[in-house]
Every structure is written in C-alpha cells, then in structure tokens.
N, CA, C and O atoms as a GROMACS GRO file, in nm:
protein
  360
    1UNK      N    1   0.085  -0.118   0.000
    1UNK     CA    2   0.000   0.000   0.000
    1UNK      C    3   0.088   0.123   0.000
    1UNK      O    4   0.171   0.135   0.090
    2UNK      N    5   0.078   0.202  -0.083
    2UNK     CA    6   0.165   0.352  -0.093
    2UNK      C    7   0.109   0.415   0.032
    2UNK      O    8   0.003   0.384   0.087
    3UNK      N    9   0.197   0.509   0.071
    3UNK     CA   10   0.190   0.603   0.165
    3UNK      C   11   0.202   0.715   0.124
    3UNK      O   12   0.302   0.748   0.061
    4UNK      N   13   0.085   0.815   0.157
    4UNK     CA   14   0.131   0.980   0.156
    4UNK      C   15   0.160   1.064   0.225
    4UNK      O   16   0.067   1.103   0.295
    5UNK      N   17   0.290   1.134   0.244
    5UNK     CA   18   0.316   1.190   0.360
    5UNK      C   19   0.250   1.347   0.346
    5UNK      O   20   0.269   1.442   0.270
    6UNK      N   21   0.172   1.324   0.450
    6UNK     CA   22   0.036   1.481   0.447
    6UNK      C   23   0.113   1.535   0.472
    6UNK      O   24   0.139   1.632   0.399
    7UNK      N   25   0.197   1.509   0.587
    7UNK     CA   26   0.269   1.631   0.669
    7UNK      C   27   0.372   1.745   0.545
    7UNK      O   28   0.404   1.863   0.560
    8UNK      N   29   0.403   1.637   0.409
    8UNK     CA   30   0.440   1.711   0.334
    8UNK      C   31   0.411   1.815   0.218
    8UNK      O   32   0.478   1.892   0.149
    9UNK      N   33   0.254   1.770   0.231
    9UNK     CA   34   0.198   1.873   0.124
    9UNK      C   35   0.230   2.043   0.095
    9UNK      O   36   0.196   2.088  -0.014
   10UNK      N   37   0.269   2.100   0.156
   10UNK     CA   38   0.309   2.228   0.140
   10UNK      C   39   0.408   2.260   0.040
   10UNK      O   40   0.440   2.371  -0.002
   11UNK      N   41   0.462   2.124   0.000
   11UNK     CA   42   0.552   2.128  -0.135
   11UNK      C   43   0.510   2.035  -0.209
   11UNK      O   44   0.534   1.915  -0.201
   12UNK      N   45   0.425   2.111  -0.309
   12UNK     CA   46   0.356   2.027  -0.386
   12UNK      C   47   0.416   1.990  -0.524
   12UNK      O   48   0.347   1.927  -0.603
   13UNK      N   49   0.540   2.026  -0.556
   13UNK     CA   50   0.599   1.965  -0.638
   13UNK      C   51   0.654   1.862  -0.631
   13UNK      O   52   0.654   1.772  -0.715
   14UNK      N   53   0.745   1.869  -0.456
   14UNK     CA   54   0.828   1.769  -0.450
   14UNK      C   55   0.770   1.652  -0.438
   14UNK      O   56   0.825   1.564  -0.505
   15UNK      N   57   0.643   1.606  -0.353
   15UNK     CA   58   0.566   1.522  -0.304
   15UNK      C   59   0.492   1.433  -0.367
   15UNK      O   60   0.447   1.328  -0.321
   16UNK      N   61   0.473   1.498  -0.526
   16UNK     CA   62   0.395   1.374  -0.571
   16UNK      C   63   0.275   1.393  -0.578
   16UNK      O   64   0.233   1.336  -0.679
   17UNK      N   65   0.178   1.456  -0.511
   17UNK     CA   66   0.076   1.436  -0.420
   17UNK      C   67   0.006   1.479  -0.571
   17UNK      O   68  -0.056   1.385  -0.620
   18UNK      N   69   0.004   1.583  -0.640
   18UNK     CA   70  -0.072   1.604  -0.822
   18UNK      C   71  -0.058   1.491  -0.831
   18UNK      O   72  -0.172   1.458  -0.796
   19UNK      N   73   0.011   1.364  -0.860
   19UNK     CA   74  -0.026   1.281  -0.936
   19UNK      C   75  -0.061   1.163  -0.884
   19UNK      O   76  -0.012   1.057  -0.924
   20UNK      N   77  -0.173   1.172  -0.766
   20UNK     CA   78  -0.230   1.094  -0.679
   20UNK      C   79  -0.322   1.045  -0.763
   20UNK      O   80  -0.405   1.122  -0.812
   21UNK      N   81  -0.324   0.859  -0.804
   21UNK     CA   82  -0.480   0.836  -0.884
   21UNK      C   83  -0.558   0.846  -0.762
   21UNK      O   84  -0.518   0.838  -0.645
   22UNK      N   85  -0.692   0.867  -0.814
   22UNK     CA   86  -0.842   0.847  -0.729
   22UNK      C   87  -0.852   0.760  -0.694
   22UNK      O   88  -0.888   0.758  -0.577
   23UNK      N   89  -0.829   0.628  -0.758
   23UNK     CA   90  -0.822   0.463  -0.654
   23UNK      C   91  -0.743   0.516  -0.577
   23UNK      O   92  -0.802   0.598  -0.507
   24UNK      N   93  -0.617   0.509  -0.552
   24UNK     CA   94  -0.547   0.511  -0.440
   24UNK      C   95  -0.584   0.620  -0.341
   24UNK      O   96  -0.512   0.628  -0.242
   25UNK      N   97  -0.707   0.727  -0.353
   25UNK     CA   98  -0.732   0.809  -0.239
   25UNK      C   99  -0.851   0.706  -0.174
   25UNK      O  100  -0.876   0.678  -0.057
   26UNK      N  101  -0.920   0.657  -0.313
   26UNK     CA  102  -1.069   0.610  -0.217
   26UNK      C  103  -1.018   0.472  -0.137
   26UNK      O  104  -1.101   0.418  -0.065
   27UNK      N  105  -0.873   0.408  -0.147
   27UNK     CA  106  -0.811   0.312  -0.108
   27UNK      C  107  -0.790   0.403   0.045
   27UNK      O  108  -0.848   0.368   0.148
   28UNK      N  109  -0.746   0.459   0.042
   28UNK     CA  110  -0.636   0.565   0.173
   28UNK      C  111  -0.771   0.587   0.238
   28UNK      O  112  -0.743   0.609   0.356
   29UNK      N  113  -0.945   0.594   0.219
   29UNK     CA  114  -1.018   0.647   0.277
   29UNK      C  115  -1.068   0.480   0.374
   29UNK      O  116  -1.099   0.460   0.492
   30UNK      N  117  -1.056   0.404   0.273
   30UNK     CA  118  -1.106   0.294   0.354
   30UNK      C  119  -1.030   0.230   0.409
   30UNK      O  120  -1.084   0.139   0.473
   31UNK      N  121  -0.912   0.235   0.416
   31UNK     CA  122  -0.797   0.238   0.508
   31UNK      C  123  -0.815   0.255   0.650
   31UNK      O  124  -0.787   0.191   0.751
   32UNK      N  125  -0.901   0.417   0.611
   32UNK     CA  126  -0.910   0.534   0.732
   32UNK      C  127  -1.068   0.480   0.798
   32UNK      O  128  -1.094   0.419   0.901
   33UNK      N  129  -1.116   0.510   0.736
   33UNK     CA  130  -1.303   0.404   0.797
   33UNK      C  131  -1.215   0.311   0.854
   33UNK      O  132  -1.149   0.339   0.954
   34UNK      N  133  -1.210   0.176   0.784
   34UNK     CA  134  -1.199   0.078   0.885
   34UNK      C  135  -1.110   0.047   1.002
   34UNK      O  136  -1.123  -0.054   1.072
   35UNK      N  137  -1.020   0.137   1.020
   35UNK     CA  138  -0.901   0.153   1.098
   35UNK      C  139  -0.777   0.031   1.075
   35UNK      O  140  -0.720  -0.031   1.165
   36UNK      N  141  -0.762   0.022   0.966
   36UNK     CA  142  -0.680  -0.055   0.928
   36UNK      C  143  -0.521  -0.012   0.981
   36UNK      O  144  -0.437  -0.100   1.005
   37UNK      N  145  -0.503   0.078   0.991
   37UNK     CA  146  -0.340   0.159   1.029
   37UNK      C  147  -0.363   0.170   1.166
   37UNK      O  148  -0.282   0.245   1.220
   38UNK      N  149  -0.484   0.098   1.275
   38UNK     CA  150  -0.530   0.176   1.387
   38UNK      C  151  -0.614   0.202   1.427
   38UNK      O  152  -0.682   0.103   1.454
   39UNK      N  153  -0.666   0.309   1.456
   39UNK     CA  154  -0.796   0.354   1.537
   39UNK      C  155  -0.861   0.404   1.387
   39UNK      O  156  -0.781   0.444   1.301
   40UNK      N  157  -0.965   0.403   1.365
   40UNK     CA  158  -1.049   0.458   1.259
   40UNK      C  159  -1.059   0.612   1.260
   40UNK      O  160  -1.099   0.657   1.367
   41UNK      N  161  -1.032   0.702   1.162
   41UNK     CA  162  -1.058   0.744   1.149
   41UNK      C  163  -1.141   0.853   1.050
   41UNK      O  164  -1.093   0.878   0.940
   42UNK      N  165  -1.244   0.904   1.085
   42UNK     CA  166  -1.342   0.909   1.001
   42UNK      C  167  -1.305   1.090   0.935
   42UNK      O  168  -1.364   1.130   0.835
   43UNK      N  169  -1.215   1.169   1.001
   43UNK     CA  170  -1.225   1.294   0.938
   43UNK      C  171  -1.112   1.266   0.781
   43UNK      O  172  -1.142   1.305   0.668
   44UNK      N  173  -1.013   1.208   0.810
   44UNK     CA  174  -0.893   1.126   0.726
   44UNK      C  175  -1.028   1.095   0.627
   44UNK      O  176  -1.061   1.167   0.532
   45UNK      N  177  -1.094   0.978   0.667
   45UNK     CA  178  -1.156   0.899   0.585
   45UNK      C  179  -1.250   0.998   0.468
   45UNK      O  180  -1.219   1.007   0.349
   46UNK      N  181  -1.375   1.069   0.534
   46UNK     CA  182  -1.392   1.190   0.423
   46UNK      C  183  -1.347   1.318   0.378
   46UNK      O  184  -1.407   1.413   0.329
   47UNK      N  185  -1.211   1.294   0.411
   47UNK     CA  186  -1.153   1.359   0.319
   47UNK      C  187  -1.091   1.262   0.194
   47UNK      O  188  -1.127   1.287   0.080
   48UNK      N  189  -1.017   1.177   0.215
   48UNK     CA  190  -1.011   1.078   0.094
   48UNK      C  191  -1.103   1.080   0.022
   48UNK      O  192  -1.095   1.132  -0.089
   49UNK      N  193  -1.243   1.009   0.079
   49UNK     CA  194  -1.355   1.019  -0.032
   49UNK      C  195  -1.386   1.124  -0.105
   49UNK      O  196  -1.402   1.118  -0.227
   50UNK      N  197  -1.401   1.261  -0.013
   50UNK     CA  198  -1.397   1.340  -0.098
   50UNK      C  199  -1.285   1.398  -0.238
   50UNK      O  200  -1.320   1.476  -0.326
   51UNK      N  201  -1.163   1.341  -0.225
   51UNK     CA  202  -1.090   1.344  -0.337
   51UNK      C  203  -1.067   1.327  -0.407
   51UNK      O  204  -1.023   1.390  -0.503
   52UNK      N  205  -1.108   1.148  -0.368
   52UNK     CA  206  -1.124   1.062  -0.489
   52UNK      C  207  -1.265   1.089  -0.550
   52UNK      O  208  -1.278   1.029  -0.657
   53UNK      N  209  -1.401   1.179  -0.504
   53UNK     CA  210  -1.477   1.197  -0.553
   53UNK      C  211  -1.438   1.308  -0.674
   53UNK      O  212  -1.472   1.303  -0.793
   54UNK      N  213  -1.387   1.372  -0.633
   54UNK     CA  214  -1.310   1.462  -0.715
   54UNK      C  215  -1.246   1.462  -0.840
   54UNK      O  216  -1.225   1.543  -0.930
   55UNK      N  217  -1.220   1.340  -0.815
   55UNK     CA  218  -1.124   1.314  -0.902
   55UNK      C  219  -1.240   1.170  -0.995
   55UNK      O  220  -1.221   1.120  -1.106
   56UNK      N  221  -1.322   1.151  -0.921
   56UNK     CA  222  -1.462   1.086  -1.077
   56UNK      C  223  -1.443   0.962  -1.033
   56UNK      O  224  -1.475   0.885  -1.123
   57UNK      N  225  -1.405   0.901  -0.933
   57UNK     CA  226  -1.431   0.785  -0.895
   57UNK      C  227  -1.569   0.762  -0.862
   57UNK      O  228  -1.628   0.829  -0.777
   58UNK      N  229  -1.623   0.667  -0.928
   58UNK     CA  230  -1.729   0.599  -0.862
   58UNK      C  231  -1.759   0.518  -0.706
   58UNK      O  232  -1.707   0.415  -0.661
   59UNK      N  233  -1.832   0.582  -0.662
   59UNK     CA  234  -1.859   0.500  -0.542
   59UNK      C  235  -1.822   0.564  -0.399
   59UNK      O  236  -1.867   0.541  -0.287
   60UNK      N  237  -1.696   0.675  -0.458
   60UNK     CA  238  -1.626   0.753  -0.324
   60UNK      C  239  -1.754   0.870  -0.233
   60UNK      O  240  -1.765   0.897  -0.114
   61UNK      N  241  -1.824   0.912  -0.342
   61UNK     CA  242  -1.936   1.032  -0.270
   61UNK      C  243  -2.039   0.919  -0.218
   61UNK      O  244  -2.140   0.985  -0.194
   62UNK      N  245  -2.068   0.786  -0.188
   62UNK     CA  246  -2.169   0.723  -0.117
   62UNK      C  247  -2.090   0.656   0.020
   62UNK      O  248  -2.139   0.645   0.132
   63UNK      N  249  -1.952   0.614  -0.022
   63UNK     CA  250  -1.902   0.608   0.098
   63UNK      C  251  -1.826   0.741   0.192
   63UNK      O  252  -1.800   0.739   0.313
   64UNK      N  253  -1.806   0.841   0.102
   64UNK     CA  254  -1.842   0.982   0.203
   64UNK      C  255  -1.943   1.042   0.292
   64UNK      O  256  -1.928   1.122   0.385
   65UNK      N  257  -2.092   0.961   0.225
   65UNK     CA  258  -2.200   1.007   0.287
   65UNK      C  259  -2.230   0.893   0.419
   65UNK      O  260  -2.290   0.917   0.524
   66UNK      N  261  -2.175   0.778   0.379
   66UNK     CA  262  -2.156   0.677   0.471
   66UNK      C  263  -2.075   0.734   0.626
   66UNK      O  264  -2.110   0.744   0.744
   67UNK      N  265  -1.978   0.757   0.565
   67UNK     CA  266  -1.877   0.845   0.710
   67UNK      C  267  -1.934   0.933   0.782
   67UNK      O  268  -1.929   0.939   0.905
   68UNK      N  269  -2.000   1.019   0.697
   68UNK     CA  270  -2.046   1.146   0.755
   68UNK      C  271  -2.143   1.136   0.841
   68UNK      O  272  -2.169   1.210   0.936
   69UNK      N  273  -2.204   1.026   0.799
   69UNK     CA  274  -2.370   0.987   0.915
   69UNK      C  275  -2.285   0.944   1.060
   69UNK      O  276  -2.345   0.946   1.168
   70UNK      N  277  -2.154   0.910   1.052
   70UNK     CA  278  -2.121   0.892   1.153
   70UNK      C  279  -1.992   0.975   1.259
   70UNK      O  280  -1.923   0.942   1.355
   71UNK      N  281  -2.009   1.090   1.181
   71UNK     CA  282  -1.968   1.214   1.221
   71UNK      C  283  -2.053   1.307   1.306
   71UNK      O  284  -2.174   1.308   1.325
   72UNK      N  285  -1.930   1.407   1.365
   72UNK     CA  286  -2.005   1.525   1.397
   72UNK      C  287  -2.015   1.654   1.280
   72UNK      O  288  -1.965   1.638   1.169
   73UNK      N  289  -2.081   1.773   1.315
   73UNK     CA  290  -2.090   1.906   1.223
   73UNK      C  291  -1.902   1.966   1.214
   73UNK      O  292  -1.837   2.009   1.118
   74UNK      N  293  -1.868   1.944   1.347
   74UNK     CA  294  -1.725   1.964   1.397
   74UNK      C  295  -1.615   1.907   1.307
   74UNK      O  296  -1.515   1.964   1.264
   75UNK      N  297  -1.658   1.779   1.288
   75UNK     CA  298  -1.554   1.659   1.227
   75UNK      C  299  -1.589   1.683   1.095
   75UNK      O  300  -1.493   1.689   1.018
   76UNK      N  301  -1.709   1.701   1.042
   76UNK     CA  302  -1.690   1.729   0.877
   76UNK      C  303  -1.684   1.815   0.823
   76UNK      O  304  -1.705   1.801   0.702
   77UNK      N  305  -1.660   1.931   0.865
   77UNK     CA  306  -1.595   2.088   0.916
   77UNK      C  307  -1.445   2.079   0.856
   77UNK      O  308  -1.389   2.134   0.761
   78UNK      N  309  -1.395   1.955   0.984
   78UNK     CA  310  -1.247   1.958   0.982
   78UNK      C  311  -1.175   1.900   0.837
   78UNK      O  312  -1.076   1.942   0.779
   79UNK      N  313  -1.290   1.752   0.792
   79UNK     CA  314  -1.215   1.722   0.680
   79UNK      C  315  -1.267   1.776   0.570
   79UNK      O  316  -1.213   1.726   0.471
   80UNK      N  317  -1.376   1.883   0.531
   80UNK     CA  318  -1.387   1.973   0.416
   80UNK      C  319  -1.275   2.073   0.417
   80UNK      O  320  -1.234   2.125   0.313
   81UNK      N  321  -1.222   2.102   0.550
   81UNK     CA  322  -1.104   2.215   0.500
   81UNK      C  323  -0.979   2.119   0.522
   81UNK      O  324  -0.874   2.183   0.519
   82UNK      N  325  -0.962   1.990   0.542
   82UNK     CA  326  -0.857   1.963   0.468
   82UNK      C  327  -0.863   1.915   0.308
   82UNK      O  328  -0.779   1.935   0.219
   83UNK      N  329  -0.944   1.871   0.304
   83UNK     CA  330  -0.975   1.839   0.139
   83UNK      C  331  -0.965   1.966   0.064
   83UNK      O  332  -0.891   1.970  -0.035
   84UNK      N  333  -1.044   2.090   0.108
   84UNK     CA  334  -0.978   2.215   0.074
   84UNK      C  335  -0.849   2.236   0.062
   84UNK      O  336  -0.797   2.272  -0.044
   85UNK      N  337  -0.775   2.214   0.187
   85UNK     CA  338  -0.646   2.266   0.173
   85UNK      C  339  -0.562   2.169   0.069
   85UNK      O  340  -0.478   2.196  -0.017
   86UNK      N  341  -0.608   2.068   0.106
   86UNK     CA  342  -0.517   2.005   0.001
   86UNK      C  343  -0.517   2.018  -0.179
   86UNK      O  344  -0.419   2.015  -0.252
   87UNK      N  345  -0.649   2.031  -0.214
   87UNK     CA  346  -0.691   2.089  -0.375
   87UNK      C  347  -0.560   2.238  -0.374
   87UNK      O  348  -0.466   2.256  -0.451
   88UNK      N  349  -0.604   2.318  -0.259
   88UNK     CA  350  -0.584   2.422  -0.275
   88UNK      C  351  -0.366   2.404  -0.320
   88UNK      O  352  -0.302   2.470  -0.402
   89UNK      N  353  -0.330   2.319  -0.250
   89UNK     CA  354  -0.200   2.298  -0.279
   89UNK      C  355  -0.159   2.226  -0.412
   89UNK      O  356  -0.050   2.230  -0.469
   90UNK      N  357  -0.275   2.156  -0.448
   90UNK     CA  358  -0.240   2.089  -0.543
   90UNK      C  359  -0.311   2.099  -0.647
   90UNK      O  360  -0.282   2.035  -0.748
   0.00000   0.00000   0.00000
C-alpha cells in the first residue's frame, strides 16, 4: 500500500501528491473508515472520499456520505477544510 506523507503537502511539487490516482485516495479512505493503520478514522476517511470523488471515482461520494452519518458538524468541518487545503496545494 503507498503512503502519503500529508505532513508534506506544502511542497507540492516535491511530493507527488498532483499525481495521486483516485483509486489510491478512495483506497487511503477505507484504510481510514476501517481503521486498518489503527484507530479509525473518520475525518482522514472523508476527506479521501472526498478526493477521490473529485477526481470521478465511482462509489467515493456514497461512501463519504456513509462516514459522515457517523460524524459530527465539527468533524466534517475539519475534513472539508482539509480536502480544501489540500486541492488548494495541489
């Protein structure tokens, strides 16, 4: 499984991170749902979906809406402005 180092996005040339396919985000989201790396996490998780929705994957905006039912207003707050921030870098 590839790894993306978030912590590096602020250099979006060096990182790679533009030429992220959409499988491998809606992969990184269900990663993050099921807590596969760990504890689950669900703000990680829709933000993936939302990227890979982004990016025209099928299937990522129903398992975004999936996460979100099990969110707070707080938590999907947090991963719309990272999905923001991250478009915004890349």
């Amino acid at each position: 499984m590839a790894h993306i180092d978030l912590s590096a996005f602020d250099r979006a040339f060096g990182n790679g991170a533009a030429h992220v396919d959409g499988q491998l985000l809606l992969e990184l989201g269900m990663r993050a749902a099921l807590g596969r790396d760990g504890t689950a996490d669900f703000v990680a998780a829709h933000m993936y979906f939302n990227l890979a929705d982004k990016k025209g994957v099928a299937g990522a905006a129903a398992h975004r809406q999936d996460v979100a039912a099990e969110m707070t207003k707080a938590e999907i707050a947090a991963a719309l402005r990272s999905a923001r921030r991250w478009l915004t870098l890349h």
